[in-house]
C-alpha positions as CSV (number, residue, x, y, z in Angstrom):
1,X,-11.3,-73.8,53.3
2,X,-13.9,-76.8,53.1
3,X,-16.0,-76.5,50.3
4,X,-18.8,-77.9,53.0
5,X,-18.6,-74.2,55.1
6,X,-19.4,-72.4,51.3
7,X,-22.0,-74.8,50.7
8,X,-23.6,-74.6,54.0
9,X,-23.5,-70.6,53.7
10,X,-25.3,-71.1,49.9
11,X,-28.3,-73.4,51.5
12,X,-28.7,-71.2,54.7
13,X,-29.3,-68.2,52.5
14,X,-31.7,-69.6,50.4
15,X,-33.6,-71.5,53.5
16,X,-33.6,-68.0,55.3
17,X,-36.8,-66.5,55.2
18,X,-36.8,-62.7,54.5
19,X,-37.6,-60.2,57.8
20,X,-40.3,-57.7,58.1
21,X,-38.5,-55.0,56.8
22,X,-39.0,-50.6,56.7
23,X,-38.8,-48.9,53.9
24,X,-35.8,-46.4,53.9
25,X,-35.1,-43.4,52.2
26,X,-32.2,-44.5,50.2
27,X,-33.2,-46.9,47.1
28,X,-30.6,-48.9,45.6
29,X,-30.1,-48.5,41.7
30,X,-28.8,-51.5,40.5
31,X,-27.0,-51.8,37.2
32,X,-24.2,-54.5,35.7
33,X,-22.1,-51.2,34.6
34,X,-21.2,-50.2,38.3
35,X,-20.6,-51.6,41.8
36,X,-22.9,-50.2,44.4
37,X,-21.3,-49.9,47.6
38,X,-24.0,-48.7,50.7
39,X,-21.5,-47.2,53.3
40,X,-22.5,-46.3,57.0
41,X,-21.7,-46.8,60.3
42,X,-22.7,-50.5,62.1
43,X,-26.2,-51.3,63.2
44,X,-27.2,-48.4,60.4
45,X,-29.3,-50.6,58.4
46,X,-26.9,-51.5,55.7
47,X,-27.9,-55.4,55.6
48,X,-31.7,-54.5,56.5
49,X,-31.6,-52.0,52.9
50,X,-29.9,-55.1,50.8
51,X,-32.4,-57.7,52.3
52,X,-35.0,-55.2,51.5
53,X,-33.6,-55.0,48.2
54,X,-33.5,-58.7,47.4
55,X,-37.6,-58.6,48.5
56,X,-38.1,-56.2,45.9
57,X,-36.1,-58.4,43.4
58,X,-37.6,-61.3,43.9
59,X,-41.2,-60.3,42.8
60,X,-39.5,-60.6,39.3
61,X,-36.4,-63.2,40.0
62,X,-35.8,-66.7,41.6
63,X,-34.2,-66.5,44.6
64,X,-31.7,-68.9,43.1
65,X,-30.3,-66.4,41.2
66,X,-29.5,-64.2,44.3
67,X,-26.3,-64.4,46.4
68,X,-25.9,-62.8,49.4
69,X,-22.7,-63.2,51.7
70,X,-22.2,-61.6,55.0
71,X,-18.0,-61.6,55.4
72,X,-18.1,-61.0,59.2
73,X,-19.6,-64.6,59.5
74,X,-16.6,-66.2,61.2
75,X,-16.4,-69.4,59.2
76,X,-15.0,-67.2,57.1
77,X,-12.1,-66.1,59.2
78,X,-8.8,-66.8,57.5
79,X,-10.6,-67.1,53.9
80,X,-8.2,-66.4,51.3
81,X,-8.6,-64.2,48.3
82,X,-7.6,-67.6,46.0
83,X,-11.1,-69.3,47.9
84,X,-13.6,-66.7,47.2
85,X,-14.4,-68.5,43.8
86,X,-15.4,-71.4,45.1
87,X,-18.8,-69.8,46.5
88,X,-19.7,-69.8,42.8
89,X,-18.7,-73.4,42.7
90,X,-20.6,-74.0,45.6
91,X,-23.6,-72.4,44.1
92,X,-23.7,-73.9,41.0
93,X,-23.8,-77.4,42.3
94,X,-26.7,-76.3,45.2
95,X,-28.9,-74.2,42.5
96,X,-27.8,-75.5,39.5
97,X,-28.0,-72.1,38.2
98,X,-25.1,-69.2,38.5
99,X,-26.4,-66.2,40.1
100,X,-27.0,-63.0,38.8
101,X,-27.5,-60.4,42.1
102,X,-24.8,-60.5,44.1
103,X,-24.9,-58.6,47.7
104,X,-21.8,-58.7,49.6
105,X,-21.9,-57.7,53.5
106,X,-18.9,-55.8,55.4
107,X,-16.8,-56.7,52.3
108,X,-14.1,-55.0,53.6
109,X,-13.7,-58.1,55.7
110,X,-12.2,-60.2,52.8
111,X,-8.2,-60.4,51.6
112,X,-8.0,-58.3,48.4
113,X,-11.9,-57.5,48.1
114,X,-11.4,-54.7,45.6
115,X,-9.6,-57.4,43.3
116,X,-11.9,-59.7,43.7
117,X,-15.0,-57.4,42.8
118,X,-13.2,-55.9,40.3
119,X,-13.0,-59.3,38.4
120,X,-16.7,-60.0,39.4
121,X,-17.4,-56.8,37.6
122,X,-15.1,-57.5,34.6
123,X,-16.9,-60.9,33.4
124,X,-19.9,-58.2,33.1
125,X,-22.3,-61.0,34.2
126,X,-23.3,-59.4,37.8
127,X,-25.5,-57.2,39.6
128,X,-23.5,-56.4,42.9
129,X,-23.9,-54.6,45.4
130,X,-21.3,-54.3,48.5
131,X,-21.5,-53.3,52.1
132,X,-19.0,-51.8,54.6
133,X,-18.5,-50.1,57.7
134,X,-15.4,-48.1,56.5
135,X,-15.7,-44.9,54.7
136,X,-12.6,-46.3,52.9
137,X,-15.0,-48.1,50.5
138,X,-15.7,-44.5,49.8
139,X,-11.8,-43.3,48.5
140,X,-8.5,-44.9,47.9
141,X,-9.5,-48.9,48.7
142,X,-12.4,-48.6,46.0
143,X,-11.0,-46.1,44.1
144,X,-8.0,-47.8,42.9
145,X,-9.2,-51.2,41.9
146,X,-12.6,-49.9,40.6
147,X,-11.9,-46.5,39.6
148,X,-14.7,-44.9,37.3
149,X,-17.1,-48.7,37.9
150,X,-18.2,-47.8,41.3
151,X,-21.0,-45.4,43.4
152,X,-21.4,-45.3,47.0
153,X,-24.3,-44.6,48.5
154,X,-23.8,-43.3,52.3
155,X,-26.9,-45.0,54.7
156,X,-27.0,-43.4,58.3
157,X,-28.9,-44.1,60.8
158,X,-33.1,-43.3,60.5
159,X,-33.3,-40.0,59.7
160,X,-36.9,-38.4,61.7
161,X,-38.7,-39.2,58.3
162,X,-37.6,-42.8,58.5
163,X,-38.2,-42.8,62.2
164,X,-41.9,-41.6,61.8
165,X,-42.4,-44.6,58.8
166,X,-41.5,-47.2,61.6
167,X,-43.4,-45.7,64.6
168,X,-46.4,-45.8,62.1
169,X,-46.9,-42.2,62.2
170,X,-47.7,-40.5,58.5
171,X,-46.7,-36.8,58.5
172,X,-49.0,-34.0,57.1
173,X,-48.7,-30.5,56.9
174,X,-52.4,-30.7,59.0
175,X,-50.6,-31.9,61.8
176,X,-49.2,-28.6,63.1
177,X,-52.5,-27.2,63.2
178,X,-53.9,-30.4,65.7
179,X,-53.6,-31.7,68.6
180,X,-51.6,-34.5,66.7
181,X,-48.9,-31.6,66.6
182,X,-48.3,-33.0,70.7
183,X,-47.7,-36.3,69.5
184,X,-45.0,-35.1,67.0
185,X,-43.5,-33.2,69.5
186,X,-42.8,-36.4,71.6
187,X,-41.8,-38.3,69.1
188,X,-39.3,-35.9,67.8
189,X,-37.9,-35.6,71.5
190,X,-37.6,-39.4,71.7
191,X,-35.9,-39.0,68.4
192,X,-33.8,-36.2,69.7
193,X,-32.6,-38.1,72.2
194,X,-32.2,-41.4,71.6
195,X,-31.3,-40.9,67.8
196,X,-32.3,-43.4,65.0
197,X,-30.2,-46.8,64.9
198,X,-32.9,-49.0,64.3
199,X,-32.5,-51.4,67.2
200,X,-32.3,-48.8,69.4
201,X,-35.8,-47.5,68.2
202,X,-37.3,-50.6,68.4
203,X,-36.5,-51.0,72.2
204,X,-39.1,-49.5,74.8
205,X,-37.0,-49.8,77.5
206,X,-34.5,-47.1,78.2
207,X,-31.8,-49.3,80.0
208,X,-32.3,-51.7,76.8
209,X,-31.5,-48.9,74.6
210,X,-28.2,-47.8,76.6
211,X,-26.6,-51.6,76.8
212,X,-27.0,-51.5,72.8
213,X,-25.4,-48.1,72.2
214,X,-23.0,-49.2,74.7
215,X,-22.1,-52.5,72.8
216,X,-22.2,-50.4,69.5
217,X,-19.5,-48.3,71.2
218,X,-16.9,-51.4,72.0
219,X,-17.7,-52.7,69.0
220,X,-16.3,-49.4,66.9
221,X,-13.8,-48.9,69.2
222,X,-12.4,-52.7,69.7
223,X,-13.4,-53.9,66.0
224,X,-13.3,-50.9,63.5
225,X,-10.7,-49.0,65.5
226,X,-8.2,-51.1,67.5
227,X,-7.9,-54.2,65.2
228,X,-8.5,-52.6,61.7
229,X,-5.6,-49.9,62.1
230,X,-3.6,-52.3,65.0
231,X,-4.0,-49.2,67.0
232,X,-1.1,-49.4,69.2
233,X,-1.6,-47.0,71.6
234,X,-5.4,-47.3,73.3
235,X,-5.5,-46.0,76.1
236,X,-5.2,-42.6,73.7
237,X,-7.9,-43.8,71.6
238,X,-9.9,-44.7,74.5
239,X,-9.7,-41.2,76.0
240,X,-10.0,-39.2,72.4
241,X,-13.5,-41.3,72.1
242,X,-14.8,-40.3,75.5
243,X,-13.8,-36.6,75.1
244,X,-15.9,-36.7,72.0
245,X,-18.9,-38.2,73.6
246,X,-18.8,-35.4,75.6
247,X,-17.8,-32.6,72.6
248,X,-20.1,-33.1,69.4
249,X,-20.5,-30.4,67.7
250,X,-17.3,-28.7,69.2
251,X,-14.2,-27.5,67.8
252,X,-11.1,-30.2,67.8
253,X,-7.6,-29.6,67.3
254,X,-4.6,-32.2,67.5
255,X,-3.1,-29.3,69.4
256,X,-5.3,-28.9,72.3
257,X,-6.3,-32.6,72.6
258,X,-2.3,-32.7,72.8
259,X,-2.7,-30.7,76.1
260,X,-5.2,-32.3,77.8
261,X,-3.5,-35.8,77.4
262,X,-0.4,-33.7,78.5
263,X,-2.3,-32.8,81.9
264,X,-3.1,-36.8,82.8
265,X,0.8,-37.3,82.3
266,X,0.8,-39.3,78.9
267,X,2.8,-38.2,76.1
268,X,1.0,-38.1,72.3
269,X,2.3,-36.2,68.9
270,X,0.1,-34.2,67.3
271,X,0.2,-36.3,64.5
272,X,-0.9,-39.6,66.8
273,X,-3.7,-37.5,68.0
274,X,-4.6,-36.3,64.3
275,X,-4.6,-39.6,63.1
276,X,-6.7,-41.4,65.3
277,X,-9.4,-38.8,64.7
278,X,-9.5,-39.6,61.3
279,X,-9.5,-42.9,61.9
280,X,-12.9,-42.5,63.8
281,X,-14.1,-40.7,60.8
282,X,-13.1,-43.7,58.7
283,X,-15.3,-45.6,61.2
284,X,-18.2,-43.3,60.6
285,X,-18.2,-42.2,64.5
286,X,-18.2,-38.6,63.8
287,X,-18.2,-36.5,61.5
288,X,-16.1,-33.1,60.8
289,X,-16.5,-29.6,58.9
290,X,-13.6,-27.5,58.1
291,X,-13.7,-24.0,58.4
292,X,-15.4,-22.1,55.7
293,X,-12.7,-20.1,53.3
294,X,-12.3,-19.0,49.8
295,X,-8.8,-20.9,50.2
296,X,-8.1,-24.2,50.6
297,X,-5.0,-24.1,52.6
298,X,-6.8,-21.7,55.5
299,X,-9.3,-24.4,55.7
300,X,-6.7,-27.1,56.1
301,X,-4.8,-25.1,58.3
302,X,-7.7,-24.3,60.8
303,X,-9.5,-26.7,63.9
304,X,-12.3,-28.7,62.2
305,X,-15.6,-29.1,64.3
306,X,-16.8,-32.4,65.0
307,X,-19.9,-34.2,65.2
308,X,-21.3,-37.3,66.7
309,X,-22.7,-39.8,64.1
310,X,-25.9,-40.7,66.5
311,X,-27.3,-38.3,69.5
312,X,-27.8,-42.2,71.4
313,X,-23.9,-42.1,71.8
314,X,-24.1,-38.6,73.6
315,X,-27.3,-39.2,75.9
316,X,-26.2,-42.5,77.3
317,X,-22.4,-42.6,77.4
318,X,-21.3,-38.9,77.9
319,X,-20.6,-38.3,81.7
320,X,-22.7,-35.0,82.0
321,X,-25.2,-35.1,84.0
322,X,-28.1,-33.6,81.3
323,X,-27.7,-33.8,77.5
324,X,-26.0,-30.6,75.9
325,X,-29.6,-29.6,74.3
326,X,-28.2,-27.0,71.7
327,X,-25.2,-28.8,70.7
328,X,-27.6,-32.0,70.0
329,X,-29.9,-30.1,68.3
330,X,-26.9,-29.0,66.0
331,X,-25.6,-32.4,65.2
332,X,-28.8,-33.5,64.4
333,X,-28.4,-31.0,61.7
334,X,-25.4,-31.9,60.8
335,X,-26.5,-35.8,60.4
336,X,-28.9,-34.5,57.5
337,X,-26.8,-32.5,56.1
338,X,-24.3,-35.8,55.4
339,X,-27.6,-37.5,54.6
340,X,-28.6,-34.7,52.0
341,X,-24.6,-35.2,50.4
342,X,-24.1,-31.7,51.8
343,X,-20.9,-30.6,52.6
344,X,-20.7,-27.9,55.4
345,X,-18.6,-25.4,56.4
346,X,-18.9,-23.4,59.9
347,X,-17.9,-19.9,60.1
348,X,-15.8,-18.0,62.3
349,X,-14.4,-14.5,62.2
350,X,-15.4,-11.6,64.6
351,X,-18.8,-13.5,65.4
352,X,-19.5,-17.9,64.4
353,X,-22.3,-19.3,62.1
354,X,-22.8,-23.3,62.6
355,X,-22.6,-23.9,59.1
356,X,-22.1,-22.8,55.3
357,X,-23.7,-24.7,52.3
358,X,-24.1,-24.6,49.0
359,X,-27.7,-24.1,47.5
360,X,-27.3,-24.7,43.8
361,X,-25.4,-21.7,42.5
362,X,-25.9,-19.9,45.5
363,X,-25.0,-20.4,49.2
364,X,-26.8,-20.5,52.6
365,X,-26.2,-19.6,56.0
366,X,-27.6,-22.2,58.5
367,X,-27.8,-21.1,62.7
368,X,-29.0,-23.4,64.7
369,X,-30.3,-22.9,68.6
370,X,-32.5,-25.0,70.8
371,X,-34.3,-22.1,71.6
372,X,-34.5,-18.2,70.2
373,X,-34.3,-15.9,72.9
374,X,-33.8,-12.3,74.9
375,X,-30.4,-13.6,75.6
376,X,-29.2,-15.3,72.5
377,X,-31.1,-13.5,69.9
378,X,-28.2,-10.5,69.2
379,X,-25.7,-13.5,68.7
380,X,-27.2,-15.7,66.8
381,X,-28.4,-12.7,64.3
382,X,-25.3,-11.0,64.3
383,X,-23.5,-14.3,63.5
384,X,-25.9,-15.3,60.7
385,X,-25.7,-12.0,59.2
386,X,-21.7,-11.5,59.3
387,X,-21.6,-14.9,57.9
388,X,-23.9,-14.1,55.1
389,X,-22.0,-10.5,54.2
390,X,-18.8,-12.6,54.4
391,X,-19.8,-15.4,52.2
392,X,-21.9,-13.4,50.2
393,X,-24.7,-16.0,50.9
394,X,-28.0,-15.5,50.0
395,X,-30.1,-17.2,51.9
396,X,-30.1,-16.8,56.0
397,X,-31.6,-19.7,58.0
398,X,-32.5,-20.1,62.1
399,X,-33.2,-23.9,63.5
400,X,-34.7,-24.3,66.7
401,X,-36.6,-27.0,68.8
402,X,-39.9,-25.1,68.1
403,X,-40.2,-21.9,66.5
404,X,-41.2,-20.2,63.6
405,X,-40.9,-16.7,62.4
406,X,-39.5,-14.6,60.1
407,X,-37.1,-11.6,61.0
408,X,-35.7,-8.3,59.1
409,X,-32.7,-7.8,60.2
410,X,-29.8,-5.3,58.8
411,X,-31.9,-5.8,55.9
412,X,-31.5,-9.4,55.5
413,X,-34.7,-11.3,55.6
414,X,-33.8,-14.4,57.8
415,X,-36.5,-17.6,58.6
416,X,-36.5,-19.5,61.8
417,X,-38.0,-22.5,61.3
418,X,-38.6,-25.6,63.8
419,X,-36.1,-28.6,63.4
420,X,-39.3,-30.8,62.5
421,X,-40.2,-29.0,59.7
422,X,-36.7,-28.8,58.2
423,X,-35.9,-32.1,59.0
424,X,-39.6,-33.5,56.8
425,X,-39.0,-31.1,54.0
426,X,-39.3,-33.3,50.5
């Protein structure tokens, strides 16, 4: 590759003037003893958190001494593992100085990136921090070249905290006791629907909002899915990702997926079907909880439930007619959850709980309904508190839209809190 592309990649950066950017929750730690690697779906915020980053390094360091590379920039195409030195090289003769914070964007782009971070990180000279859209930066690609010199930090899309920051909108517990408490509302129901990738937020328009999640969704599916894993088969692919659009926060087997393929006359293993979901779990598309068991082979054996990364992809590409209001509401709950490094569980025996966790020593029981009422109310007790005997958790939790109580039941004292509150808890 022409030492001129490297070169002109070096003076772009350090011409680029640094965006207007939101604070997010997640703050980068940045140390020479381990790699950070920010994981996340696309459009996330990955790049906006390590420009954000570099603004907040700056105040004490020359931008000189700052390298940033985004791999998807196609000049890069076809770089080879034995080239990625020379951006030092280029560097050096533009600054004159080598750098010390490197920031390295959709990494997983580059031939043999583990290797060649893992050398970065031997010569024990470097800050750097690494970006991907792959959840295998997370496990065996990372793991193996970097074991025990790595942490990943997972960055989803704004969480309602996040979302309030960049409509300008400071939350206190006064608020629920005003008329701002209206405002809130609206806000959480934009939120609710239209979910948090940033873009998305920032656009008034609702048809502007759809053609991005839309593009989002090609991109994941043409990009992440088809060329990463040479998917072979896509009209499969294409058909599991629509039937999730229209499932979150349902159960999914390879066996009954199997069946409905079976029905449109196209023939798929079990284990095709089983591994293209986990493929869309590599891509950060959804998410899954197992079934919640004391043993480890009944919750490998059993259907996992699955989960949509952003409520955008449900609302504007699902071909129902109105959003699913209570299975929303749930995956919204299971976004922070994955936000919160929680691992859940759901529950099903005689009666289902949406989801186990563990609370320090202890675990909690979490149900979670749009709306408490004369028709659901049995259920949704009677499914917290057979999850809670079950599990022996100690802690029984209700999340609706809007409603707050507290109920003795079966001598269990239960909460029922509104999503809001839950979701700005510190």
């Amino acid at each position: 590759m022409p030492e001129e592309v490297f070169k002109k990649i070096v003076v772009e950066w350090l011409e680029k003037p640094l965006p207007e950017l939101i604070a997010r929750d997640l703050k980068l730690s940045l140390d020479k003893e381990t790699v950070t690697a920010i994981i996340g779906p696309r459009r996330a915020g990955k790049t906006s958190l390590m420009l954000f980053t570099i603004k907040e390094i700056i105040k004490h360091a020359k931008m000189e001494e700052i390298l940033f590379v985004d791999f998807e920039d196609n000049r890069l195409a076809g770089i080879s593992s034995a080239e990625l030195d020379n951006l030092f090289v280029a560097h050096m003769e533009i600054t004159g100085i080598e750098p010390k914070y490197l920031f390295f964007d959709e990494i997983q782009q580059a031939p043999e990136w583990s290797k060649f971070v893992r050398r970065l990180h031997n010569a024990g000279k470097y800050f750097i921090t690494v970006s991907g859209s792959s959840s295998k930066l997370l496990s065996k690609e990372i793991a193996t070249e970097l074991r025990g010199r790595y942490k990943s930090q997972l960055l989803l899309p704004f969480s309602f905290k996040e979302f309030l920051r960049f409509k300008g909108v400071k939350y206190d517990k006064k608020m629920q006791l005003s008329e701002k408490k209206g405002n809130l509302l609206r806000l959480l129901n934009e939120y609710f629907l239209y979910g948090g990738f940033p873009l998305v937020v920032k656009k008034q328009a609702q048809d502007e909002k759809k053609e991005l999640v839309k593009s989002y969704f090609e991109t994941i599916f043409y990009k992440d899915i088809v060329e990463r894993y040479k998917v072979k088969k896509i009209d499969i692919m294409e058909l599991l990702m629509n039937y999730l659009l229209d499932n979150t926060a349902t159960m999914f087997s390879s066996t009954a997926f199997g069946k409905i393929l079976k029905e449109k006359g196209i023939k798929a293993s079990k284990k095709t079907a089983s591994l293209y979901s986990k493929y869309l779990e590599d891509a950060f598309f959804l998410f899954s909880a197992k079934k919640f068991s004391f043993s480890a082979k009944v919750r490998a054996q059993n259907p996992k439930k699955v989960y949509l990364v952003d409520n955008a992809f449900h609302t504007f590409l699902s071909p129902r007619f109105s959003p699913e209001q209570g299975r929303m509401l749930e995956t919204i709950v299971m976004q922070e959850l994955q936000r919160k490094n929680t691992e859940p569980y759901y529950f099903k025996e005689s009666k289902e709980c949406d989801f186990i966790i563990k609370q320090g020593n202890s675990l909690q029981a979490i149900q979670v309904t749009y709306e408490l009422n004369q028709k659901n109310n049995e259920r949704e007790l009677k499914g917290l508190i057979e999850a809670m005997q079950k599990t022996k958790a100690k802690k029984g939790l209700i999340i609706t839209f809007d409603q707050e109580q507290e109920i003795i039941s079966e001598g269990k004292k239960i909460a029922v809190k509104p999503v809001w509150k839950w979701l700005l808890e510190p």
